[in-house]
C-alpha positions in Angstrom: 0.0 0.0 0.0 1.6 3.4 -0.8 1.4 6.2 1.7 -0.1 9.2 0.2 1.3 12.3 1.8 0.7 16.3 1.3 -2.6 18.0 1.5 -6.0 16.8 2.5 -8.6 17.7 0.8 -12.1 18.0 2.8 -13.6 14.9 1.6 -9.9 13.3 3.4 -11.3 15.5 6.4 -15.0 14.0 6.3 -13.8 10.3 6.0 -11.3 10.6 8.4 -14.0 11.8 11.0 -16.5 9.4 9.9 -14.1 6.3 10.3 -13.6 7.6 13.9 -17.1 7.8 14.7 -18.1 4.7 13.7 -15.3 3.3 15.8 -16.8 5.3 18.6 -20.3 4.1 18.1 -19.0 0.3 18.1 -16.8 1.0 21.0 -19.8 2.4 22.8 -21.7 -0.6 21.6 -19.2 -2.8 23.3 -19.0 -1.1 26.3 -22.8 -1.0 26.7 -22.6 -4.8 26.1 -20.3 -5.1 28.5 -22.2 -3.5 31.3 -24.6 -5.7 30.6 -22.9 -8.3 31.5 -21.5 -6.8 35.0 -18.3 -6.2 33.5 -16.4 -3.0 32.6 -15.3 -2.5 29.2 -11.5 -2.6 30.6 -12.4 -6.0 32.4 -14.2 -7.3 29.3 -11.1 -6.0 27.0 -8.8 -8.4 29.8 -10.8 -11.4 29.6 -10.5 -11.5 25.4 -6.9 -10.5 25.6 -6.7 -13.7 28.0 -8.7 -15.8 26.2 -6.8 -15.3 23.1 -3.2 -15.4 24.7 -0.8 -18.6 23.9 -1.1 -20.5 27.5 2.6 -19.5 28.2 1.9 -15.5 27.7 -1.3 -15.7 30.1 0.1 -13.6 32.5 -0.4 -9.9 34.0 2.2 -8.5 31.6 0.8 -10.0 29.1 -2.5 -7.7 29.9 -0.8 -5.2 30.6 0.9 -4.6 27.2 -2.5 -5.7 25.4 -4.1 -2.8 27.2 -2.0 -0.4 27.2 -1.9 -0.3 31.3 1.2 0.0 33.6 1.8 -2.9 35.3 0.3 -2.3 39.1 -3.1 -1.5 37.0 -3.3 -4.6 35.2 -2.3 -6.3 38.8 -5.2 -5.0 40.3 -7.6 -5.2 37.1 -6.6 -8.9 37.7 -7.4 -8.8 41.6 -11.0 -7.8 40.6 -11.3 -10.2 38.0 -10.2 -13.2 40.5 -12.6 -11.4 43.2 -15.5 -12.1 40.7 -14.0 -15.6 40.2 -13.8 -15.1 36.5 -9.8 -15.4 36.4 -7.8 -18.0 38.1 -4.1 -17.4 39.0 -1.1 -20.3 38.7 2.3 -20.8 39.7 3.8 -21.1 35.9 5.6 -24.5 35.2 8.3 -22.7 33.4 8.9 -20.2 36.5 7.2 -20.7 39.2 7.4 -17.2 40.3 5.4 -16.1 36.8 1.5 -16.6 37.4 -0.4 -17.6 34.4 -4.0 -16.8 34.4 -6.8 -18.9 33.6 -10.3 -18.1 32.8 -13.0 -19.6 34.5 -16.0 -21.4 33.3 -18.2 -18.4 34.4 -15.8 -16.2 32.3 -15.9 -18.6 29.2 -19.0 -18.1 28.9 -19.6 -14.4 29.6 -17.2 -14.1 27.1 -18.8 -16.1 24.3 -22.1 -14.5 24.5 -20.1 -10.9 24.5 -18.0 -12.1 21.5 -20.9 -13.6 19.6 -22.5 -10.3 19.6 -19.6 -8.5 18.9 -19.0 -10.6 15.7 -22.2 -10.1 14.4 -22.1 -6.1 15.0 -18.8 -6.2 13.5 -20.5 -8.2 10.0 -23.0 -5.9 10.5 -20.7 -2.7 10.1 -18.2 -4.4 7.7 -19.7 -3.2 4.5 -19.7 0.7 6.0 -16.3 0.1 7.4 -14.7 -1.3 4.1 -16.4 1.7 2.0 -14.8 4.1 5.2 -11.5 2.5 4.8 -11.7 2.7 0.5 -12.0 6.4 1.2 -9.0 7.2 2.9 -7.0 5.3 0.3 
């Protein structure tokens, strides 16, 4: 893909802003789903970084650098998560000071029904979003 550079014209203008408002309107759809499910959009955002982690990166680094958090946040976004016993935490085979993190059967499932929804908003928006991103080529 070649980078176009120099001036912007007002139609660059109107389809940058639309591309970032309908990432706002899905984010605020996901957090709204989220809620829904007595989770915050940052826990929710944990639990599918977890879920999609190789079993040796499941750690609190690991969310940390997924989520853009320092590392005492992620520890405590991680507390909260094991106080509503939807993570797990083990002594890592590997190191056995490194704790890997495990959802739990409660969180699977949370997280299925948030992700089947978001899937289907996301087919739902992919025709808008491909003509969004065809306009800022």
């Amino acid at each position: 893909m070649e980078i176009r550079t120099g001036q912007l014209n007002d139609q660059d203008y109107a389809a940058l802003a639309e591309f970032r408002y309908a990432l706002r309107q899905f984010q605020a759809f996901s957090d709204e789903n989220a809620s829904q499910m007595g989770l915050t959009p940052q826990q929710h955002q944990a639990l599918l970084a977890l879920r999609a982690a190789p079993a040796d990166d499941a750690t609190v680094g690991f969310v940390a650098r997924r989520l853009f958090l320092k590392p005492h946040s992620a520890t405590g976004l991680i507390d909260r998560l094991e106080k509503q016993a939807l993570v797990t935490r083990h002594a890592s085979g590997a190191d056995r000071r490194r704790a890997q993190l495990r959802l739990t059967p409660h969180a699977l499932d949370i997280l299925a029904k948030l992700s089947n929804t978001h899937r289907e908003e996301i087919r739902r928006l992919r025709p808008l979003l491909t003509s969004m991103l065809d306009r800022l080529d």
